[in-house]
Structures are given as structure tokens and as C-alpha cells.
Backbone as XML, in Angstrom:
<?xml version="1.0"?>
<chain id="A" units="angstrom">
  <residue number="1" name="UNK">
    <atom name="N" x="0.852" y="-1.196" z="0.000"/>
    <atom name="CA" x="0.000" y="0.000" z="0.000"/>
    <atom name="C" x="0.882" y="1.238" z="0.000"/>
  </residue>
  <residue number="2" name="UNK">
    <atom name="N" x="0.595" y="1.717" z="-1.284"/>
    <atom name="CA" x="1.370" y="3.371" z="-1.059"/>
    <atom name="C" x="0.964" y="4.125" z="0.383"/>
  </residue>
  <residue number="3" name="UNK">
    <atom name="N" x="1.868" y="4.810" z="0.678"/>
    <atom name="CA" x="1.503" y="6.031" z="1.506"/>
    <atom name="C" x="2.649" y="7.391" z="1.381"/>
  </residue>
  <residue number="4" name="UNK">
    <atom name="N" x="1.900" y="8.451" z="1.837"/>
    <atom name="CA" x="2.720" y="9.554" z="1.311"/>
    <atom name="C" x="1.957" y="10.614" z="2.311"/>
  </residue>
  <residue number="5" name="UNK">
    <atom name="N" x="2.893" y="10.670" z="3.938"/>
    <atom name="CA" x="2.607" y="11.157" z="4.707"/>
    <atom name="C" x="3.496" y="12.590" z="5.402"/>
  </residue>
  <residue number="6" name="UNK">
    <atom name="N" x="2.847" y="13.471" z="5.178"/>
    <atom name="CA" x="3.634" y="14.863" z="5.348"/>
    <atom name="C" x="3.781" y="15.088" z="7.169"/>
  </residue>
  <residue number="7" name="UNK">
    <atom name="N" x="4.794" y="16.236" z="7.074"/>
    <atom name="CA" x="4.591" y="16.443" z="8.443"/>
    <atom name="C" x="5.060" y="17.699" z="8.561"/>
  </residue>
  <residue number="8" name="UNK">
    <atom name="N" x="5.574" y="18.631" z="9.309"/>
    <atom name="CA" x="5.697" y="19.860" z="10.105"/>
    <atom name="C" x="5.649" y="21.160" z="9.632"/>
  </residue>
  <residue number="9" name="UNK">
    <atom name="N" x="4.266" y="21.349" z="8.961"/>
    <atom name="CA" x="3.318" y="22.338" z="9.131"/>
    <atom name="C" x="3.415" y="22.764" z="10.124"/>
  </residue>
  <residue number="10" name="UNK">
    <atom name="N" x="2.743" y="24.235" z="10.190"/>
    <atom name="CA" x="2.357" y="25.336" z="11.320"/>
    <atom name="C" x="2.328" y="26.435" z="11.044"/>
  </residue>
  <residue number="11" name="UNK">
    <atom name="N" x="1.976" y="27.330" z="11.962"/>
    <atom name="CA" x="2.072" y="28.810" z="11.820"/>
    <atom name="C" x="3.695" y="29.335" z="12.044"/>
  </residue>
  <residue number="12" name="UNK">
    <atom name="N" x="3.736" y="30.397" z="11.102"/>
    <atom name="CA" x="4.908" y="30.876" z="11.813"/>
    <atom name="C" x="4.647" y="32.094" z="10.922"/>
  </residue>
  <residue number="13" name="UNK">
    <atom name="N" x="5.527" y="33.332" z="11.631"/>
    <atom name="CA" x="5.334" y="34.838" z="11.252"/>
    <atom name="C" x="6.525" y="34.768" z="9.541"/>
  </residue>
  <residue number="14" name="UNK">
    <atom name="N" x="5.589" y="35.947" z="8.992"/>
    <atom name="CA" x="6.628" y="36.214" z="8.204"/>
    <atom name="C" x="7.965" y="36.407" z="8.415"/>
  </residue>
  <residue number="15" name="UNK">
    <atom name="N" x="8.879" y="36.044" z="7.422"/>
    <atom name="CA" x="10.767" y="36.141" z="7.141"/>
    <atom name="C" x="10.657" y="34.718" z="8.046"/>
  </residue>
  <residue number="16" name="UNK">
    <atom name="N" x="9.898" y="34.312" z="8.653"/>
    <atom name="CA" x="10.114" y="32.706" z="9.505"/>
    <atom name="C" x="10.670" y="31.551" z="8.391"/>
  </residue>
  <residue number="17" name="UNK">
    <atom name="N" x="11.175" y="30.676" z="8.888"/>
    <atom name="CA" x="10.717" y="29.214" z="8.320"/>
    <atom name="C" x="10.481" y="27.947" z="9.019"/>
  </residue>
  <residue number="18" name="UNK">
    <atom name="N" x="10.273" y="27.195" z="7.774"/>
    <atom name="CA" x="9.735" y="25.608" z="8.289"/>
    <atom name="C" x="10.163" y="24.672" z="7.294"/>
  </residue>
  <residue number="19" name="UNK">
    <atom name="N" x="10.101" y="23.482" z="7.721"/>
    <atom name="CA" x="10.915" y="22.418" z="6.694"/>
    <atom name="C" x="9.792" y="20.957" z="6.941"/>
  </residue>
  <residue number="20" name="UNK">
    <atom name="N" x="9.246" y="20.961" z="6.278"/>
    <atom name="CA" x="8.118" y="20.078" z="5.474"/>
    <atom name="C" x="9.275" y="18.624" z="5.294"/>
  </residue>
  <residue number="21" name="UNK">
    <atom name="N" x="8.155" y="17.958" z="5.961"/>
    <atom name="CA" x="8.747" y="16.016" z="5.320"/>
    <atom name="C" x="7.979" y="15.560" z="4.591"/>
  </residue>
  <residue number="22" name="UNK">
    <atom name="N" x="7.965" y="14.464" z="3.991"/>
    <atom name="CA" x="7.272" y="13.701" z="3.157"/>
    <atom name="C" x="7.599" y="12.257" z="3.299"/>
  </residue>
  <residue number="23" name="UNK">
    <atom name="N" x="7.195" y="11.665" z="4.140"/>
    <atom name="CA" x="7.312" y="9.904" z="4.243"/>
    <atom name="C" x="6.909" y="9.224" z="3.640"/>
  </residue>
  <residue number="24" name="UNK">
    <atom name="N" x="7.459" y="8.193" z="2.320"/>
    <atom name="CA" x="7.024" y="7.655" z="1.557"/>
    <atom name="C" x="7.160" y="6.098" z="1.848"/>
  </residue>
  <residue number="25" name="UNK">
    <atom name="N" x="6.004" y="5.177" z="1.521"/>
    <atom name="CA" x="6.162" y="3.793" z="1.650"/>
    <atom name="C" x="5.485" y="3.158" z="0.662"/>
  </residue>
  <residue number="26" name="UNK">
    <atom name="N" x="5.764" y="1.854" z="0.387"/>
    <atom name="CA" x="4.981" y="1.184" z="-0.487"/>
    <atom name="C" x="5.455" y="0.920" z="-2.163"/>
  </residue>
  <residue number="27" name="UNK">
    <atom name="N" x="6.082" y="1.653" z="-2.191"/>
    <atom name="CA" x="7.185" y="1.832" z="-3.810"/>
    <atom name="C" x="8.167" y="2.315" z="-3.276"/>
  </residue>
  <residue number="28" name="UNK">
    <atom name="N" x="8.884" y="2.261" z="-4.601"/>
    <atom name="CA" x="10.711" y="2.103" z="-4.703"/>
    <atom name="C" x="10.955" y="3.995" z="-4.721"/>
  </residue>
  <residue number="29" name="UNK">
    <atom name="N" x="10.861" y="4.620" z="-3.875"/>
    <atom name="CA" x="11.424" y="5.827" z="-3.877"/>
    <atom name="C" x="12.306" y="6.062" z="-4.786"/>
  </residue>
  <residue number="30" name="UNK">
    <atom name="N" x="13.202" y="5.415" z="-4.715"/>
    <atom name="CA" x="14.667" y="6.029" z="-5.232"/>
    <atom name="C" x="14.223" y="6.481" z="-6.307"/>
  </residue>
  <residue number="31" name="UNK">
    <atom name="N" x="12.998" y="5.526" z="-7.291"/>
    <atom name="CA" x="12.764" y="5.463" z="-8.835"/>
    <atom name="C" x="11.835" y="6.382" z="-9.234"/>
  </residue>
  <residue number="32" name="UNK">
    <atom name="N" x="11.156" y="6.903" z="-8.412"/>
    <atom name="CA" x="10.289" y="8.038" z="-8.149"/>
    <atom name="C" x="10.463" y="9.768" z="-8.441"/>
  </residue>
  <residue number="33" name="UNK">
    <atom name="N" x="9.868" y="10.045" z="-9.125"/>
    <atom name="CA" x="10.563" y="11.685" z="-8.851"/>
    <atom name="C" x="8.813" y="12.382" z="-8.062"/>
  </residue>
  <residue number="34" name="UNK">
    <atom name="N" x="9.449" y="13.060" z="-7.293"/>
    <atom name="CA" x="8.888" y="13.989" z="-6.010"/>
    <atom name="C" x="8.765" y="14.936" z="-5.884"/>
  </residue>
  <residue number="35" name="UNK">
    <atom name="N" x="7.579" y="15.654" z="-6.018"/>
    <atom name="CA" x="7.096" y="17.112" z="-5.652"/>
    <atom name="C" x="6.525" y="17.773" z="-4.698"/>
  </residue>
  <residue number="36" name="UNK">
    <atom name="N" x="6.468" y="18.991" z="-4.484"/>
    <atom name="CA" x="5.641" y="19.264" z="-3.100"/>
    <atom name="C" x="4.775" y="20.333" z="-4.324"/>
  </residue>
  <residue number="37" name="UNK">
    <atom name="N" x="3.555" y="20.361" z="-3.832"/>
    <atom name="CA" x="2.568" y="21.182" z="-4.450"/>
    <atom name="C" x="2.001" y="21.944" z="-3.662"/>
  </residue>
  <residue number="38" name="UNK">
    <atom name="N" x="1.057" y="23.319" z="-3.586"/>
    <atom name="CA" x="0.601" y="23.200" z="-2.513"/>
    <atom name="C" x="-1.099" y="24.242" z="-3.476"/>
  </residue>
  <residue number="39" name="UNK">
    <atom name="N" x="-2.032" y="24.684" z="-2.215"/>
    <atom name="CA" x="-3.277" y="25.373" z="-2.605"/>
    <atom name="C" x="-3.332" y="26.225" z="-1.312"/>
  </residue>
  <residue number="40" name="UNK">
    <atom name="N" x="-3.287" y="27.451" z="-1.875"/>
    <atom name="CA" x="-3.572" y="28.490" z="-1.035"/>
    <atom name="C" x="-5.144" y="28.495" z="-1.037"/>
  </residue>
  <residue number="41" name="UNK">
    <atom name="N" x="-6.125" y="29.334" z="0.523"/>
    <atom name="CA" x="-7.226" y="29.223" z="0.268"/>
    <atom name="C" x="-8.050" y="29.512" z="-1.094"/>
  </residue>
  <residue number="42" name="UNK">
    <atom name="N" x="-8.679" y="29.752" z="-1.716"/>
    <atom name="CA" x="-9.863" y="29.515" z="-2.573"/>
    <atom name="C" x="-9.124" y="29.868" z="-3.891"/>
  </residue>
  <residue number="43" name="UNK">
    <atom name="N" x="-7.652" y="29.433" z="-4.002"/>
    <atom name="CA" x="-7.029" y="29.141" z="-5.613"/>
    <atom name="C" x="-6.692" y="27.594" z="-5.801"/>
  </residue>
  <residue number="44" name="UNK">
    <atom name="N" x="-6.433" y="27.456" z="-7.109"/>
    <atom name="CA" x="-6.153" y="26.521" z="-7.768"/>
    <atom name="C" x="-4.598" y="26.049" z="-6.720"/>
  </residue>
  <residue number="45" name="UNK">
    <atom name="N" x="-4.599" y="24.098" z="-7.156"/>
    <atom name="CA" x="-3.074" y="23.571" z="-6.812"/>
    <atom name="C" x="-2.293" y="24.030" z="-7.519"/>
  </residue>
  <residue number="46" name="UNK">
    <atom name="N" x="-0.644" y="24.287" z="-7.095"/>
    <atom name="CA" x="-0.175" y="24.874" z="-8.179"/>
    <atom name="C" x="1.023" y="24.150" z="-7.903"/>
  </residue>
  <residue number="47" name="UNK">
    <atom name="N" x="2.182" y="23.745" z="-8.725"/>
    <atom name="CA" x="3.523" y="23.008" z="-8.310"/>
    <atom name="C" x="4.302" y="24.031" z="-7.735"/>
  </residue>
  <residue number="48" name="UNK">
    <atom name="N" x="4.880" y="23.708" z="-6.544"/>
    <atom name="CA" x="6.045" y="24.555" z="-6.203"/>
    <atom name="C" x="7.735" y="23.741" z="-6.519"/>
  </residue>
  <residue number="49" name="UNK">
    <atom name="N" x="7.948" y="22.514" z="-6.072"/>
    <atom name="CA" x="9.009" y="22.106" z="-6.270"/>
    <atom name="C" x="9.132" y="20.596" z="-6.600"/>
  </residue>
  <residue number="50" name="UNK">
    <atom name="N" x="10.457" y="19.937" z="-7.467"/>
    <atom name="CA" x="10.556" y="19.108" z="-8.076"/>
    <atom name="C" x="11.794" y="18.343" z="-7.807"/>
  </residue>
  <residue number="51" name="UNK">
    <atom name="N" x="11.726" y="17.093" z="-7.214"/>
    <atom name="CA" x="13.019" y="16.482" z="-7.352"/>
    <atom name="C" x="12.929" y="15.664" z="-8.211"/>
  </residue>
  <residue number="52" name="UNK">
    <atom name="N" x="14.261" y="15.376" z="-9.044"/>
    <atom name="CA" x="14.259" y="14.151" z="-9.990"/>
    <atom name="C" x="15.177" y="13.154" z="-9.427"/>
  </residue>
  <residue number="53" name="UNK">
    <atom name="N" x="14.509" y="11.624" z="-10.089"/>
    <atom name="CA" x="15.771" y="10.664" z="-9.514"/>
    <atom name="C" x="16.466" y="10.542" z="-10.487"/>
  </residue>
  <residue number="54" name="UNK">
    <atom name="N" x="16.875" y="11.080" z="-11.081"/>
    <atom name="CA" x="17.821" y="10.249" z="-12.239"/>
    <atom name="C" x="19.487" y="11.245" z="-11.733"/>
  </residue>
  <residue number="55" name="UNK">
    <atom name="N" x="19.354" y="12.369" z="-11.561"/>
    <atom name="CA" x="20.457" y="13.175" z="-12.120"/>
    <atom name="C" x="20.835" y="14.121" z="-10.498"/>
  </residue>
  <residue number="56" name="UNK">
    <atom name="N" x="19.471" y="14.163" z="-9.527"/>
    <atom name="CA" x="19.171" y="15.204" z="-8.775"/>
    <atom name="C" x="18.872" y="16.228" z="-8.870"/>
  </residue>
  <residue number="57" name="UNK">
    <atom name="N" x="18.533" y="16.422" z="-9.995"/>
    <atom name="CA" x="18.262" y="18.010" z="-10.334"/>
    <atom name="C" x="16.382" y="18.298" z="-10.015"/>
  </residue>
  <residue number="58" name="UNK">
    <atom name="N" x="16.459" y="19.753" z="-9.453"/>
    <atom name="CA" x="15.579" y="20.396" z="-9.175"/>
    <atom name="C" x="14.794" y="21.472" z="-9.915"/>
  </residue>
  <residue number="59" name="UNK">
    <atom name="N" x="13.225" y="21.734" z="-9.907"/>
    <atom name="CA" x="12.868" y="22.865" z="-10.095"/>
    <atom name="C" x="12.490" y="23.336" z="-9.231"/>
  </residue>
  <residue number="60" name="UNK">
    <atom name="N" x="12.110" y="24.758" z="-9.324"/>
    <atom name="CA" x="11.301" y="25.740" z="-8.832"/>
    <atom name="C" x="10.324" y="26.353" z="-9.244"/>
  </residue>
  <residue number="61" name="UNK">
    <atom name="N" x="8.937" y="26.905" z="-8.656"/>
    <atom name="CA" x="8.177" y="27.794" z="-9.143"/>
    <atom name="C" x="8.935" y="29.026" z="-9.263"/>
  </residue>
  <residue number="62" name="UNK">
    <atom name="N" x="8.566" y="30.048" z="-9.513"/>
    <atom name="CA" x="9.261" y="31.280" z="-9.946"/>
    <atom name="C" x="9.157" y="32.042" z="-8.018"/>
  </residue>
  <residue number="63" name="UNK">
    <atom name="N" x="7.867" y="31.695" z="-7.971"/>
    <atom name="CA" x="7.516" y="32.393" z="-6.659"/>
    <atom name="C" x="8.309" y="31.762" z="-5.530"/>
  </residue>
  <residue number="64" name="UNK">
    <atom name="N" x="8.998" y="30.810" z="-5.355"/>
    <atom name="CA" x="9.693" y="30.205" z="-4.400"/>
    <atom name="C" x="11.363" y="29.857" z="-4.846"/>
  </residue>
  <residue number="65" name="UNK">
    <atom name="N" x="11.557" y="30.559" z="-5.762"/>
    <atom name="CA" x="12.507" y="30.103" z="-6.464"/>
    <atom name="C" x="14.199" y="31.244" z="-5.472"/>
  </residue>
  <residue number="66" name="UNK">
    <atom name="N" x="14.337" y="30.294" z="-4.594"/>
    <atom name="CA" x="16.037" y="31.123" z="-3.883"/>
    <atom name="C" x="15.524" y="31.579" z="-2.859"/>
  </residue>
  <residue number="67" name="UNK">
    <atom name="N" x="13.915" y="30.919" z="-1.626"/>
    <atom name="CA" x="13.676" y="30.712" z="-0.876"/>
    <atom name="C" x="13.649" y="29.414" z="-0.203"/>
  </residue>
  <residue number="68" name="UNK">
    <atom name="N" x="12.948" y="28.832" z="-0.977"/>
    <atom name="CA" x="12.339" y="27.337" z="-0.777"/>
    <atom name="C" x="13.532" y="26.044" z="-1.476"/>
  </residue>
  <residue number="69" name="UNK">
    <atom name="N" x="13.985" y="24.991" z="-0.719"/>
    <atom name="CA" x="14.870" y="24.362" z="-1.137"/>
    <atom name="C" x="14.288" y="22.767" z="-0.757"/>
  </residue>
  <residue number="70" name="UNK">
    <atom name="N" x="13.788" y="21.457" z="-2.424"/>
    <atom name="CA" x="13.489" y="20.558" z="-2.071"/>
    <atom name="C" x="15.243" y="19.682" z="-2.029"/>
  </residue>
  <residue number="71" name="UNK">
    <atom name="N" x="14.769" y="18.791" z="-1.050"/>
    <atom name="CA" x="15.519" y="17.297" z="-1.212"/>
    <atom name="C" x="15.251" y="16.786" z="-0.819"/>
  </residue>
  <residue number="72" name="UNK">
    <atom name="N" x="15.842" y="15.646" z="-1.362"/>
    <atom name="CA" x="15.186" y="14.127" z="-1.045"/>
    <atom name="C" x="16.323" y="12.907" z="0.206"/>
  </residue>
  <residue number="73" name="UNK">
    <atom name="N" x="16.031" y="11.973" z="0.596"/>
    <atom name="CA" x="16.652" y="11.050" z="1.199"/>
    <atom name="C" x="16.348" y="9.800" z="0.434"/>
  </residue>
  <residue number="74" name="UNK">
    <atom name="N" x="17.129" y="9.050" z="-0.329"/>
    <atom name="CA" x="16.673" y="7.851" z="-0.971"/>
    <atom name="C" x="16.599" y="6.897" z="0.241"/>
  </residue>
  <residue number="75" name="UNK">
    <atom name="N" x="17.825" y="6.862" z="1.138"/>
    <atom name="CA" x="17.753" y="5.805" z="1.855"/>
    <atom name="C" x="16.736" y="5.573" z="3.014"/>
  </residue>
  <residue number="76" name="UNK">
    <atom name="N" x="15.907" y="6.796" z="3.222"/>
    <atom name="CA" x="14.946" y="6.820" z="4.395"/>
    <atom name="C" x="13.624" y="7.549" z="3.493"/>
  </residue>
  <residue number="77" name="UNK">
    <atom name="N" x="13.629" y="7.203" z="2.595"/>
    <atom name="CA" x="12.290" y="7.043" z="1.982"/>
    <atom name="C" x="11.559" y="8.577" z="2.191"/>
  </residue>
  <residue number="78" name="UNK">
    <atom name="N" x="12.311" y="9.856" z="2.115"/>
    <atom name="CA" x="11.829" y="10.930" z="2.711"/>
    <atom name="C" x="12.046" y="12.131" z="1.864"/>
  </residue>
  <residue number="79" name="UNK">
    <atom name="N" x="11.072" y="12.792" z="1.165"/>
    <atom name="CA" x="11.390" y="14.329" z="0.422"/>
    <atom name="C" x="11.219" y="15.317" z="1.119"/>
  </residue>
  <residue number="80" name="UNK">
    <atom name="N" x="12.248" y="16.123" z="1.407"/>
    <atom name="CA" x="11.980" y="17.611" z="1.789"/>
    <atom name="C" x="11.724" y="18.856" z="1.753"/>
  </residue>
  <residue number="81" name="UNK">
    <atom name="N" x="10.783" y="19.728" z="2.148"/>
    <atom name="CA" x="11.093" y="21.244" z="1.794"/>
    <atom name="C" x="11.373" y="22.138" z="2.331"/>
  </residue>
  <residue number="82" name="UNK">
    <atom name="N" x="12.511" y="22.704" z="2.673"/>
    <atom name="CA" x="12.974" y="23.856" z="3.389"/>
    <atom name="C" x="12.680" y="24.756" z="3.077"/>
  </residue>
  <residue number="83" name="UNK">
    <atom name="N" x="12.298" y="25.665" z="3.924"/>
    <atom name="CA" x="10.668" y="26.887" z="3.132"/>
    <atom name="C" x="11.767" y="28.041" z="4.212"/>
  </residue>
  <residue number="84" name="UNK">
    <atom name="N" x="12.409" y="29.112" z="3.405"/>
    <atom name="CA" x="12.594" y="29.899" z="4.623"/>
    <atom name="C" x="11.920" y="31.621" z="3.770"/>
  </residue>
  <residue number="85" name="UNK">
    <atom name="N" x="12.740" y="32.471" z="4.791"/>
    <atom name="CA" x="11.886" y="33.731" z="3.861"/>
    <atom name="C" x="10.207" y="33.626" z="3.995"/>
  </residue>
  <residue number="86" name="UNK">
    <atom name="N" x="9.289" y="33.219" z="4.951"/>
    <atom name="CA" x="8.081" y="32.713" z="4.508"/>
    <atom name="C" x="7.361" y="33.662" z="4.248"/>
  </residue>
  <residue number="87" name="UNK">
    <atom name="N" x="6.426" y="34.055" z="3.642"/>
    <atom name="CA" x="5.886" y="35.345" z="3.336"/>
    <atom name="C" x="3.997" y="34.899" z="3.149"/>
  </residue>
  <residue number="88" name="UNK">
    <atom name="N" x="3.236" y="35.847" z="3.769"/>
    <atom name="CA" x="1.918" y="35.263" z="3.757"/>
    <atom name="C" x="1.413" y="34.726" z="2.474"/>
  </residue>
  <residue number="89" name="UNK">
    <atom name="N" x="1.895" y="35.261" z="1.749"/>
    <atom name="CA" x="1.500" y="34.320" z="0.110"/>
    <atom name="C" x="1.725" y="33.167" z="0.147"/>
  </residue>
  <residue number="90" name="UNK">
    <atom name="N" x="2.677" y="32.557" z="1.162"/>
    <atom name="CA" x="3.118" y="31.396" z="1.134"/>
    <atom name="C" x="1.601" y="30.447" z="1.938"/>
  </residue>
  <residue number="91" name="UNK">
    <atom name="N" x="0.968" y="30.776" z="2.365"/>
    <atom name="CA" x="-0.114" y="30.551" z="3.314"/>
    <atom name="C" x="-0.560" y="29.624" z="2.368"/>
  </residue>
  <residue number="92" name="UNK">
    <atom name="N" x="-0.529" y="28.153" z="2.506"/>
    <atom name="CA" x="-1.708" y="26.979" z="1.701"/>
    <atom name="C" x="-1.218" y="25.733" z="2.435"/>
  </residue>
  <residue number="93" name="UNK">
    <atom name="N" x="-2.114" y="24.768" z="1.798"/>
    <atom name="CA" x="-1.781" y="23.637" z="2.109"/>
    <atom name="C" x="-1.099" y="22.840" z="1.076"/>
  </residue>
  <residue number="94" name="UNK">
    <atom name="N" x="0.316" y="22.074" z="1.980"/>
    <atom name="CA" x="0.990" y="21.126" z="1.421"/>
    <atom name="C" x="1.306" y="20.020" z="0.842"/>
  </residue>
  <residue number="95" name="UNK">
    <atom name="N" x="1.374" y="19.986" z="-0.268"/>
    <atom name="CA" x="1.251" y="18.213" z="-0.441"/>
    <atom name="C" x="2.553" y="18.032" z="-1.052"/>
  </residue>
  <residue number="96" name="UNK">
    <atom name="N" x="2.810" y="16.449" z="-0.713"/>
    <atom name="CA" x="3.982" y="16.221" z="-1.807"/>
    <atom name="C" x="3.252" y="14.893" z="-2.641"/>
  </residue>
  <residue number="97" name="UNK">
    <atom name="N" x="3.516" y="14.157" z="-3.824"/>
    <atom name="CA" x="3.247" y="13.787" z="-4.568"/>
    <atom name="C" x="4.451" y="13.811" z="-5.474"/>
  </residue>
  <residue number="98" name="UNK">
    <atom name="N" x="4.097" y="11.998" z="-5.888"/>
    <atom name="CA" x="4.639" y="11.187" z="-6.658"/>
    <atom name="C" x="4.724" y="10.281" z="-7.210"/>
  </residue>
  <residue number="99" name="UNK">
    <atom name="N" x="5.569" y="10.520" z="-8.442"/>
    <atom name="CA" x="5.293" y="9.750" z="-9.632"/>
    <atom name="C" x="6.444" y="8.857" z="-10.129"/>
  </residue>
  <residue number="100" name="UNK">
    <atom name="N" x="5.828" y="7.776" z="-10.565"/>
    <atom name="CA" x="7.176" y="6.578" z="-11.315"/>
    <atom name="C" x="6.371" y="5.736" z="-11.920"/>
  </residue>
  <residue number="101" name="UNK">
    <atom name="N" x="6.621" y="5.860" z="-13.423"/>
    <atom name="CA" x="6.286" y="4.936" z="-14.640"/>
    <atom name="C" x="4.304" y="5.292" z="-14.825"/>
  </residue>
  <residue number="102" name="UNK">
    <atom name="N" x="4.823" y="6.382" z="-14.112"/>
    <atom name="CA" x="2.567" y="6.726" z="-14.545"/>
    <atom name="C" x="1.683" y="6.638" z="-13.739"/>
  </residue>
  <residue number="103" name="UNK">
    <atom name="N" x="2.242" y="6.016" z="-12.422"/>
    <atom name="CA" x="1.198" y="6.086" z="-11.142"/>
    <atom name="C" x="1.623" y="7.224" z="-10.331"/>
  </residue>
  <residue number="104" name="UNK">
    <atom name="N" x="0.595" y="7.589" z="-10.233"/>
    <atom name="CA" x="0.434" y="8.940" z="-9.318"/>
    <atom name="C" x="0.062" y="9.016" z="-7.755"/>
  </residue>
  <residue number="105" name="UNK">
    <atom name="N" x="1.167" y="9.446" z="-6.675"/>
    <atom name="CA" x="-0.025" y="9.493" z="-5.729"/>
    <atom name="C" x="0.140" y="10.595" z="-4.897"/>
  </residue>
  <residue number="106" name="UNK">
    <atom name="N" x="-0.690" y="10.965" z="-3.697"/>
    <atom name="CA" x="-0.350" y="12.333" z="-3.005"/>
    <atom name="C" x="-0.383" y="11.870" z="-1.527"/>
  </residue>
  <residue number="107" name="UNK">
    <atom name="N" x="0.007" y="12.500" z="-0.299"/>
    <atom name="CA" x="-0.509" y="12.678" z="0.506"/>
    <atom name="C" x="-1.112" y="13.460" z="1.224"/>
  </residue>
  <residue number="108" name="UNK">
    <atom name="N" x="-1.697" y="13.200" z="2.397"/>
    <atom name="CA" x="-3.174" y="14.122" z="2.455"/>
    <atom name="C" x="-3.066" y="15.884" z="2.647"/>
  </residue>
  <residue number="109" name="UNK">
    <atom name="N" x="-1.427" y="16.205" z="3.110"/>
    <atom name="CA" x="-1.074" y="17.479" z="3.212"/>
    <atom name="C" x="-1.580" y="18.276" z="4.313"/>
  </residue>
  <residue number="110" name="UNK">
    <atom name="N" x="-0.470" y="18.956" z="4.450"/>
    <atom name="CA" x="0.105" y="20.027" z="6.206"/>
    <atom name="C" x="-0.166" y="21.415" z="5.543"/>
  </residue>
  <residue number="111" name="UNK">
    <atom name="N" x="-0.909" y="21.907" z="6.677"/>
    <atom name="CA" x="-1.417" y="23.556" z="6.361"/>
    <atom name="C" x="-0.217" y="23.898" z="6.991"/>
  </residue>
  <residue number="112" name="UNK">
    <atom name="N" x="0.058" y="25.221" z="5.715"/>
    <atom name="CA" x="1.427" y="26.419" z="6.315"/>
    <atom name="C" x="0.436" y="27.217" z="6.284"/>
  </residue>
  <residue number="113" name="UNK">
    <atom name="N" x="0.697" y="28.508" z="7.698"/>
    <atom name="CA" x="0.155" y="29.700" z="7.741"/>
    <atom name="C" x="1.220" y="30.643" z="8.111"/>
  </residue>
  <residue number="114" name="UNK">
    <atom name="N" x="1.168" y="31.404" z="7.537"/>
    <atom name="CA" x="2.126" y="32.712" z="7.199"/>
    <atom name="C" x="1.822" y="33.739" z="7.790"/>
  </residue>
  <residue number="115" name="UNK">
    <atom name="N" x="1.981" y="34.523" z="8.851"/>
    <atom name="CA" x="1.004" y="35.233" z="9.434"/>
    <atom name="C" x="1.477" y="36.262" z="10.486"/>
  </residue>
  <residue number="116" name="UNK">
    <atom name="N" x="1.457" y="37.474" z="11.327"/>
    <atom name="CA" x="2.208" y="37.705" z="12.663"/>
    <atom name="C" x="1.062" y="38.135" z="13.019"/>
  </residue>
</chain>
């Protein structure tokens, strides 16, 4: 059984940060490439960041791009996002989600609130 379980969400004031996990089980991580997505209240999901397995290479959204830093752990089954700089725009909920050979999956995702 896949699972794809986030963790350390919270509030924290702007210029703050937080660093988001992603616990993956059930498939071969390593073979996987890994994103964190997230939905601010009443907009669309939108991708923020991208790990690949082949090479390590990363994207960024534009809006998080030389704030926000993903990586991954192959050997402990775990993607990360180091969110610093946080700024209330940053305010949504988290997901990470992932994909290998066409199956898709997410987990249920950690509210960030951005806020003082």
C-alpha cells in the first residue's frame, strides 16, 4: 500500500521558516521523482518544487525560487522542503506527490500559515 505522509506544518510569522517532510512507503522511492505542491485558500493547486531521480536536479516555481529548497533522502524514503523567507503568500496547504512509470499518488497534506 502506497503512503505519502507529510509532516511539520504550522504557523509561523513572516521572514520565519519551516521544513516540510514527506514519508514515503509502499514503492521504490529512489525510482520516483517527487514534488511538493501546494493550494492556497480559494485558488487553484499549483507546483512549487521538483526532485528528480535520475540526475538530482531540481525545479522551482518562480515564486519560491532562492527561498524554498526541495531534497530528497533515498535511503529513508523521505522528500523535503525547506521553506525559509516565509511570506503570507506562502499561506496553503501542502502536499507532496509522486510519480514513477505513470502512477500517481499524493498525501493528504500540512497547512502552512504565514502570518504575525
Amino acid at each position: 500500500q502506497v503512503r505519502l505522509v507529510e509532516s511539520g506544518g504550522g504557523l509561523v510569522q513572516p521572514g520565519g521558516s519551516l521544513r516540510l517532510s514527506c514519508a514515503a512507503s509502499g514503492f521504490t522511492f529512489s525510482s520516483a521523482v517527487m514534488s511538493w505542491y501546494r493550494q492556497p485558500p480559494g485558488k487553484e493547486r499549483e507546483l512549487v518544487a521538483v526532485a528528480a531521480f535520475t540526475d538530482g536536479s531540481t525545479w522551482y516555481a518562480n515564486s519560491v525560487k532562492g527561498r524554498f529548497a526541495i531534497s530528497r533522502d533515498n535511503d529513508n524514503n523521505t522528500v523535503y522542503l525547506q521553506m525559509n523567507n516565509l511570506k503570507p503568500e506562502d499561506t496553503a496547504v501542502y502536499s507532496c506527490n509522486s510519480v514513477r512509470f505513470g502512477a500517481i499518488y499524493w498525501g493528504q497534506g500540512t497547512q502552512v500559515t504565514v502570518s504575525s
